[in-house]
C-alpha positions in Angstrom: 27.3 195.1 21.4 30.4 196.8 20.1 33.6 196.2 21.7 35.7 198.8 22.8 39.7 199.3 22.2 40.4 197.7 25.5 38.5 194.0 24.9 39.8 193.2 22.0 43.1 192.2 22.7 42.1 190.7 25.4 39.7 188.5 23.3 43.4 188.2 20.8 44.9 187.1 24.0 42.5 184.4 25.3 42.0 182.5 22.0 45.9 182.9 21.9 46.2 181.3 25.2 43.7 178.3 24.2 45.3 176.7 21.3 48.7 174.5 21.6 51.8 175.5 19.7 53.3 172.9 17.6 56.4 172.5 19.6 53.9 171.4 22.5 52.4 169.0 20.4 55.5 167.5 19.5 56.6 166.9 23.3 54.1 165.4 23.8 54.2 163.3 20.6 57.5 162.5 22.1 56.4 161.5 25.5 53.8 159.1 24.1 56.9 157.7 21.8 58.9 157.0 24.7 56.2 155.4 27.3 54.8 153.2 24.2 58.6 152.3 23.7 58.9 151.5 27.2 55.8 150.0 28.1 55.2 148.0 24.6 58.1 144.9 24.7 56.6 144.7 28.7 53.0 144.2 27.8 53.9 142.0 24.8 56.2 140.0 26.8 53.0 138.9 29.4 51.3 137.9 26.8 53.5 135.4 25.9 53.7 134.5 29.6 50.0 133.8 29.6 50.1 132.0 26.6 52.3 129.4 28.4 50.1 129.2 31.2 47.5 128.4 29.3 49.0 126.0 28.2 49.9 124.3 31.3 46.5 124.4 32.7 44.8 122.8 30.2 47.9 120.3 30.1 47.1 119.8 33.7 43.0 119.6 32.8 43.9 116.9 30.5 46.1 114.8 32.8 43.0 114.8 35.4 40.8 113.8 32.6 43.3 110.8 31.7 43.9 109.7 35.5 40.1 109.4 35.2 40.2 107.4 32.4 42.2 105.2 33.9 40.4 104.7 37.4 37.5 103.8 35.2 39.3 101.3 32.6 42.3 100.3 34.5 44.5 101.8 31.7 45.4 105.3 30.0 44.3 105.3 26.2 46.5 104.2 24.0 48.5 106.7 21.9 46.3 105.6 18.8 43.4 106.5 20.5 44.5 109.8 21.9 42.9 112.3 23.8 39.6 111.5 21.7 39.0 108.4 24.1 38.4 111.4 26.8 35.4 112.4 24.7 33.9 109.3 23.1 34.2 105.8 24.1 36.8 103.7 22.4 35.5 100.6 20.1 35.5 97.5 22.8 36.1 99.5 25.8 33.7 98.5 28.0 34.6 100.2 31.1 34.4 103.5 29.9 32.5 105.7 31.8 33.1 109.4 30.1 33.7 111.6 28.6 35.9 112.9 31.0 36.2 116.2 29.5 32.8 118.4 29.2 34.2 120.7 26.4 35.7 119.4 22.8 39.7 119.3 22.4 41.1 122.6 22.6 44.0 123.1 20.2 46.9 125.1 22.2 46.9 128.5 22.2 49.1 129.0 19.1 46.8 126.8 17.1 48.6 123.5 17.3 47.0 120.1 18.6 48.5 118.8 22.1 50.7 115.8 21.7 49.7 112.7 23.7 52.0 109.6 23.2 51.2 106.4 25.4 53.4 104.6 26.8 56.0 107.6 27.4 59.2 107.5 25.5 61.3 107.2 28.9 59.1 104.6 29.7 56.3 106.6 32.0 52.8 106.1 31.7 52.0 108.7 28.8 53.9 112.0 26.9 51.6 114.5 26.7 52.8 118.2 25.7 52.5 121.2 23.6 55.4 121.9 20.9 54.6 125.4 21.6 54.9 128.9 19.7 56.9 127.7 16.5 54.5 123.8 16.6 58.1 121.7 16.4 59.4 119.5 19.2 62.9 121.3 21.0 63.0 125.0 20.5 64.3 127.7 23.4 62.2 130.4 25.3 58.5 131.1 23.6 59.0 128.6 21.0 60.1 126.2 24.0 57.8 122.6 24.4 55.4 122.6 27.4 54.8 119.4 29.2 53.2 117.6 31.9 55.8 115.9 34.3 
C-alpha cells in the first residue's frame, strides 16, 4: 500500500503526539520528588509508632502471663528466674502449673530482651520494660523506655 502526500504527516504527527518531551518527564520527576518528600518522614514516622505498640502489647501479654504465675504459686518469679519461669518450671517450684506463655520469649522489636526485675525498684511487685530503640535505660521520644505500670 503506498501512502499518499497527505498521510504521511499525519503518521509524522501521531507518533509525535505519542512520545513525552523531556521537560514532561521532568515534572513529573518533580511531582514524584515532592509527594515522596512529603509522604516519606509520615510513613516512617508510623512505623516507629507501631513499633512502640508492639511493644506494649506484648509488655501487657507478659504481665497476664506473670499474674498467672502468681495465682498458681502465690508469688511472681523472682528477678533471677525471669520471664523463663513463664515457660519452664523453676527448680523446687512445686506449684507451677505453666507455661503461661504458648510461644518462646520474644525479644522487643528492636532486637533487645525485655527487662523483668522482681521486687520493683519503688517497691511494687515487679519492673518489667523495654529500653527501647537505642537498648539503654532513660532516653527521649523513639529511643524512650516502655513499661508496664
Amino acid at each position: 500500500m503506498k501512502t499518499t502526500g497527505r498521510v504521511a504527516p499525519l503518521l509524522a504527527s501521531a507518533r509525535a503526539q505519542q512520545a513525552f518531551t523531556l521537560l514532561e518527564l521532568l515534572v513529573v520527576m518533580v511531582i514524584i520528588g515532592l509527594l515522596a518528600a512529603y509522604v516519606g518522614p509520615r510513613y516512617f514516622g508510623q512505623i516507629g509508632k507501631s513499633e512502640r505498640g508492639v511493644a506494649r502489647a506484648q509488655l501487657d501479654a507478659f504481665a497476664k502471663a506473670l499474674d498467672a504465675y502468681r495465682l498458681d504459686t502465690g508469688h511472681y518469679p523472682s528477678s533471677e528466674q525471669g520471664l523463663a519461669a513463664l515457660l519452664g518450671r523453676p527448680g523446687g517450684e512445686v506449684r507451677w502449673s505453666g507455661p503461661y506463655l504458648q510461644k518462646a520469649l520474644p525479644q522487643d522489636p528492636w532486637g533487645n530482651a525485655y527487662v523483668y526485675r522482681s521486687p520493683a525498684a519503688d517497691g511494687g511487685d515487679y519492673d518489667l520494660l523495654s529500653l527501647g530503640q537505642d537498648g539503654r535505660a532513660g532516653g527521649e521520644g523513639p529511643a524512650a523506655d516502655i513499661s508496664y505500670r
